[in-house]
C-alpha positions, 0 to 999 in steps of 0.5 A: 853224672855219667858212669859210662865207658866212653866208646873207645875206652877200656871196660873196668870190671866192678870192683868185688862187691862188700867192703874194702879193707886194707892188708895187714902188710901194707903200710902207708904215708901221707905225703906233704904234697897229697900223695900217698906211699903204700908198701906191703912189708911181706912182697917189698912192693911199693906203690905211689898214689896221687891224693885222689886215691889216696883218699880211695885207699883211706876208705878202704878201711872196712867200713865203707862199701863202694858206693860209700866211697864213691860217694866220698870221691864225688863230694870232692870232684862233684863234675867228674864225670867217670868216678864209679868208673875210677874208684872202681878200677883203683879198688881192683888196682889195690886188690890185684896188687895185693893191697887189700884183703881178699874180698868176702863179697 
């Protein structure tokens, strides 16, 4: 598996270190199709995610560092061949989005 950029492709900085952990303010709901519907109760911001970072975003539960939940993505798409590089830039997402707790990392 190779976690580097492609040439040409944008640099994703590495996600805050520690353990990703969902804001008091966000609500989600799994969708029938996979999906998944966040919304943060104080900011009225809505987000829609497909199922493979829905199941970033159920791993940001406090628990898992990223390796772990990279670890996660990976047992489901073992040929990806960017994953680090994805749950990283889907982590950062949530963060700048205000999605997860400020990082104690």
């Amino acid at each position: 598996m190779n976690d580097r950029p492609r040439q040409g492709a944008p640099a994703v900085p590495p996600a805050a270190s520690g353990r990703p952990q969902r804001a008091a303010s966000a609500r989600d709901e799994l969708l029938a199709d996979g999906n998944m519907v966040i919304y943060r109760v104080d900011t009225n911001q809505l987000l829609t995610l497909n199922p493979t970072a829905a199941l970033v975003w159920a791993c940001c539960d406090g628990a898992h560092d990223l390796p772990a939940i990279v670890a996660e993505v990976r047992a489901l798409f073992p040929d990806a061949p960017m994953v680090e590089r994805d749950v990283n830039a889907i982590v950062q997402d949530f963060r700048t989005r205000g999605m997860l707790l400020p990082d104690e990392g």
